[in-house]
Structures are given as structure tokens and as C-alpha cells.
DRENMI-606829 format. One line per 8 residues: for each residue x, y, z of N, C-alpha, C, O. Coordinates in steps of 0.2 Angstrom, whole numbers, plus 5000, padded with zeros to 4 digits. Atoms other than C-alpha are relative to their C-alpha. Layout:
<rs>
X,Y,Z,X,Y,Z,X,Y,Z,X,Y,Z  ...
</rs>
This chain:
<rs>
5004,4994,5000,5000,5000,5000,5004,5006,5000,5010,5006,5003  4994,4996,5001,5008,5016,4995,4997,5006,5007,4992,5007,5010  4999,4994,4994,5012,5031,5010,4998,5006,4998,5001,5010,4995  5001,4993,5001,5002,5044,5009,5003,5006,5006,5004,5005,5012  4997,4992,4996,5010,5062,5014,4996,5004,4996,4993,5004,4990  5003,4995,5005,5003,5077,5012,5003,5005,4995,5002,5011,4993  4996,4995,5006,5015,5083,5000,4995,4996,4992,4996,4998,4986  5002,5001,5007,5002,5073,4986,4995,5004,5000,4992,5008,5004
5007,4996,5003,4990,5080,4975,4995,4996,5003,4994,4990,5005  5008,5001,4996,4972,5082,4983,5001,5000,5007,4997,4997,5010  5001,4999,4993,4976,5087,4999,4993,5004,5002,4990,5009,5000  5007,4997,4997,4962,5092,5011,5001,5002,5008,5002,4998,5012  4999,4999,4995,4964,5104,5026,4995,4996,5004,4990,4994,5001  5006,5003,4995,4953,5096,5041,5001,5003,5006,5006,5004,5009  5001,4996,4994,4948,5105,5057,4999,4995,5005,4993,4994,5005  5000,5006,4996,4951,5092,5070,5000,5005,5009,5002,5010,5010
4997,4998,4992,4950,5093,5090,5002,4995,5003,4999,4990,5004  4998,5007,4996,4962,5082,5100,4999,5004,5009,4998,5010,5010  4999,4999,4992,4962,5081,5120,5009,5006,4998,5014,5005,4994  4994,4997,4998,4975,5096,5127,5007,4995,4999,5012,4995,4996  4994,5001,4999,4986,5085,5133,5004,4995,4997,5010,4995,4998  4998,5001,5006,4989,5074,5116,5003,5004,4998,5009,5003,4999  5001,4993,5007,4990,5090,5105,5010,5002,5007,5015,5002,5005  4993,4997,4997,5005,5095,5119,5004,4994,5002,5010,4995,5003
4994,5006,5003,5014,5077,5118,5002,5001,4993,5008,5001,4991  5002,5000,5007,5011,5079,5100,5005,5006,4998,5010,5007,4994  4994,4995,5003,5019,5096,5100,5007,4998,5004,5013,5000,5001  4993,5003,4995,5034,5089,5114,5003,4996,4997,5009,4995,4998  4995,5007,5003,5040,5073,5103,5001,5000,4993,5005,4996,4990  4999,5002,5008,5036,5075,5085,5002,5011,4996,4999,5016,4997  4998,4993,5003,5045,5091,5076,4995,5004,4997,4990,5002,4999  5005,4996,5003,5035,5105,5067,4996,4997,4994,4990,4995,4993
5001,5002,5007,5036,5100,5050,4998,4991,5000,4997,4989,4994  5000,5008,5001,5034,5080,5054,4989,5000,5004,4985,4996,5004  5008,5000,4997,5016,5083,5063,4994,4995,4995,4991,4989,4996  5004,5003,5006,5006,5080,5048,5000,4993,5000,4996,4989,5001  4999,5007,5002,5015,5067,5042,4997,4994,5007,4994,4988,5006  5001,5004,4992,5013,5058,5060,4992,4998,4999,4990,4992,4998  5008,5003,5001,4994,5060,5059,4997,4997,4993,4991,4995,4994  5003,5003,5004,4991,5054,5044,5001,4995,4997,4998,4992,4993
4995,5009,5001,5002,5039,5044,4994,4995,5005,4991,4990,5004  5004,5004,4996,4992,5035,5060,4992,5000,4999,4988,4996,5001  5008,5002,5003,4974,5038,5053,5000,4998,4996,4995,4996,4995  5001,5006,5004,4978,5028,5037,5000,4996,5002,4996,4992,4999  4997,5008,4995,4983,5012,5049,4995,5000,5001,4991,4997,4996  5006,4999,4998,4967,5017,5059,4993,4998,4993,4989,4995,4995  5003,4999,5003,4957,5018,5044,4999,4993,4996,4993,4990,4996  4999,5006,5003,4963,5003,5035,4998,4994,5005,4996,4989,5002
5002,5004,4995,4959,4992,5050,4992,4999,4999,4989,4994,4997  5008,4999,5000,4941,5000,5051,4998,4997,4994,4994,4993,4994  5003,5001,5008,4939,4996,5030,5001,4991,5003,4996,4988,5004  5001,5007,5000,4946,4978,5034,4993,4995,5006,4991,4989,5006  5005,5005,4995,4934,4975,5049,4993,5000,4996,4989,4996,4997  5007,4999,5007,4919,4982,5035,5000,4995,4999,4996,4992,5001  5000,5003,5007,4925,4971,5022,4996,4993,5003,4990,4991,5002  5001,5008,4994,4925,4954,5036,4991,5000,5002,4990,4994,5004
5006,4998,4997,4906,4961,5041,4998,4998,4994,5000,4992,4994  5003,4999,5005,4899,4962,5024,5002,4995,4996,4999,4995,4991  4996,5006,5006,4910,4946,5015,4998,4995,5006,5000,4989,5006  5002,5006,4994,4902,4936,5032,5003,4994,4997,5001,4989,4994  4993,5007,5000,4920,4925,5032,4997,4996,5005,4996,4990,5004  5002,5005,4995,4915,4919,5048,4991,4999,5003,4986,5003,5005  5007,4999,4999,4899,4911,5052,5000,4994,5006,5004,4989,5006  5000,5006,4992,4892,4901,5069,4999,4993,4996,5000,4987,4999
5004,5005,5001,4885,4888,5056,5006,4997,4997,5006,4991,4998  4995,5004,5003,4901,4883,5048,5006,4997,5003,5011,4994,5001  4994,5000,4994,4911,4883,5065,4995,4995,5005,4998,4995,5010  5001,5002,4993,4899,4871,5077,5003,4999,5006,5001,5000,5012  4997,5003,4995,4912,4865,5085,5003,5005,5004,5007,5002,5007  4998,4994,4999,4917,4883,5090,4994,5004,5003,4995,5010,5003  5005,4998,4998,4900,4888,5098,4999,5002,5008,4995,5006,5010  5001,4999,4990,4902,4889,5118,5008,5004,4999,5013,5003,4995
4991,4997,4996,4919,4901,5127,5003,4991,5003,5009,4990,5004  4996,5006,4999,4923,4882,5131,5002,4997,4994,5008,4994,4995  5000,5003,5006,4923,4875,5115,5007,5004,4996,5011,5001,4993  4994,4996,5004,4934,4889,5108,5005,5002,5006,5009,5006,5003  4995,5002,4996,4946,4887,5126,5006,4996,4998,5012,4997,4997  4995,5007,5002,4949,4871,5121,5003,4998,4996,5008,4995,4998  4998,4997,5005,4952,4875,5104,5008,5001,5000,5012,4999,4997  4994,4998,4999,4965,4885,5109,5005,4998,5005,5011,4999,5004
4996,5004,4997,4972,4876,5121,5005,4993,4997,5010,4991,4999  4999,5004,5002,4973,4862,5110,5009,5003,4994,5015,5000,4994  4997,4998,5005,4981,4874,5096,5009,5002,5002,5014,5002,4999  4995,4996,4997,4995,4881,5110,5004,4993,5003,5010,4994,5004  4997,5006,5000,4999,4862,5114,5003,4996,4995,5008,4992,4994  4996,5002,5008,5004,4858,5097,5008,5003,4998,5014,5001,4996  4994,4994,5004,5015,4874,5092,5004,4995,5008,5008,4991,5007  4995,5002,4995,5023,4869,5110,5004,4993,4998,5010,4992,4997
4997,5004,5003,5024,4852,5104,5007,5000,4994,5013,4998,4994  4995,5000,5006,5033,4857,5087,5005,5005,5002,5009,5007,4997  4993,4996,4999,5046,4870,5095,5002,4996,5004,5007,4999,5005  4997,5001,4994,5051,4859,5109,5005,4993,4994,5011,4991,4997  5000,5004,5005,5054,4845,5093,5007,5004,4995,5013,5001,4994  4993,4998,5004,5064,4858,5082,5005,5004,5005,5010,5008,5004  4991,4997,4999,5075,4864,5096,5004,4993,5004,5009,4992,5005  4993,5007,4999,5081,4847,5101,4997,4994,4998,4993,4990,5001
5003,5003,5005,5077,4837,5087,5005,4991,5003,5011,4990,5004  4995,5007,4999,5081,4816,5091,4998,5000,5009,4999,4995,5013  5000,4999,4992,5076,4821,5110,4994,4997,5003,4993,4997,5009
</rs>
């Protein structure tokens, strides 16, 4: 994905309000001229998450009907317990292989 800065064409001022004591870290740690750049790096990340949680909501990847066995906090515990006994399995395997 390419980086937007606001050196591209179509820039658009925007009139924002942050909490005081942001706006005064914000001017304590990030230079003049890098501000922008800062906030706009961090509201595309932001942004691009919100679009992927969109896309995941409306392409309904995940559904209760195709997961039963994932249905109960027990069920998806287990899951995971099961999953975190495994990986354990295969790294204890590749650092002393023959063991």
C-alpha cells in the first residue's frame, strides 16, 4: 500500500479537535514540519483496519453455522488450548530434534 504524505496532489485541510494533553505530547515529541506526516500515517493504519473490519462484516467470512464446534467460550478454550499444545509440541521437537 503506498504512504500517503501530504506533499500529494488532493490534499484536504481538516479542522480536528484532540484532547489538550495529546496536542501537547504531540507538539513535545514529533517536530513541526513531521506533525502531519505523523497524523496521517496514523489515521491511514486506523482507517485501513476500520475498512478491513467492514469488508469481514459484509463478505460474512466467519459464520456460527460453519464453525459448530466453536460455539460455547469452552469450546473455543479448548480450541485454543489444544492449538498452544501443538505449536509447544513442534518447537520443543525443532530445538532438540532426536530428544
Amino acid at each position: 500500500m503506498k504512504r500517503l504524505t501530504v506533499r500529494d496532489e488532493g490534499v484536504e485541510r481538516l479542522n480536528i479537535r484532540v484532547p489538550r494533553q495529546l496536542a501537547d505530547d504531540l507538539k513535545r515529541l514529533v517536530p513541526a514540519r513531521k506533525r502531519s506526516q505523523l497524523i496521517v500515517a496514523a489515521t491511514a493504519d486506523a482507517v485501513a483496519r476500520l475498512k478491513q473490519q467492514e469488508a469481514l462484516r459484509q463478505e460474512k467470512i466467519w459464520s456460527d453455522e460453519n464453525h459448530p464446534d466453536l460455539a460455547t467460550q469452552e469450546d473455543i478454550n479448548r480450541y485454543l488450548r489444544d492449538m498452544r499444545v501443538s505449536w509447544g509440541r513442534r518447537l520443543r521437537e525443532r530445538l532438540s530434534p532426536g530428544l
